[in-house]
C-alpha positions, 0 to 999 in steps of 0.5 A: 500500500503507498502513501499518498498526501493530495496537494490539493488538501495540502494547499488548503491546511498550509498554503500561505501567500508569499512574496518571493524575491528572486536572487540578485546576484552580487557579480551582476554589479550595476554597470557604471561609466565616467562623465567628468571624472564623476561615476554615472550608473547606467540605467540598462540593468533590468530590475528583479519584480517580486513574484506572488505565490500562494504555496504550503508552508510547513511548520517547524517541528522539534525534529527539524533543525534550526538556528536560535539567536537571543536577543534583548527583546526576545529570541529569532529562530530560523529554520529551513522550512 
């Protein structure tokens, strides 16, 4: 016998609406040139648009494992979702 989850009900007990932000890569500078002596950034470089989703986010579980950072106001735990 297999085990089967259907996405459709995972999307409704765990679907969340995320911005997602697309990774912009620290070697794709924006491109510059020189006018006078003074340093112009060129316009060229087409801008990352954040993309909506709607997707299952699960909870974090004592199995999983995460970072825990202490700070004065409280604690920030990251984890890999």
């Amino acid at each position: 016998m297999s085990f089967y989850i259907p996405f459709a009900d995972m999307l409704d007990s765990f679907g969340v609406d995320l911005t997602v932000y697309p990774y912009d890569s620290p070697a794709k500078k924006a491109h510059f040139h020189y006018v006078g002596g003074v340093r112009v950034e060129d316009d060229d470089a087409p801008k990352v648009q954040p993309e909506q989703r709607y997707e299952p986010v699960v909870p974090n579980n004592a199995q999983n494992s995460f970072m825990a950072q202490f700070y004065t106001g409280g604690e920030m735990a990251q984890a890999d979702l």
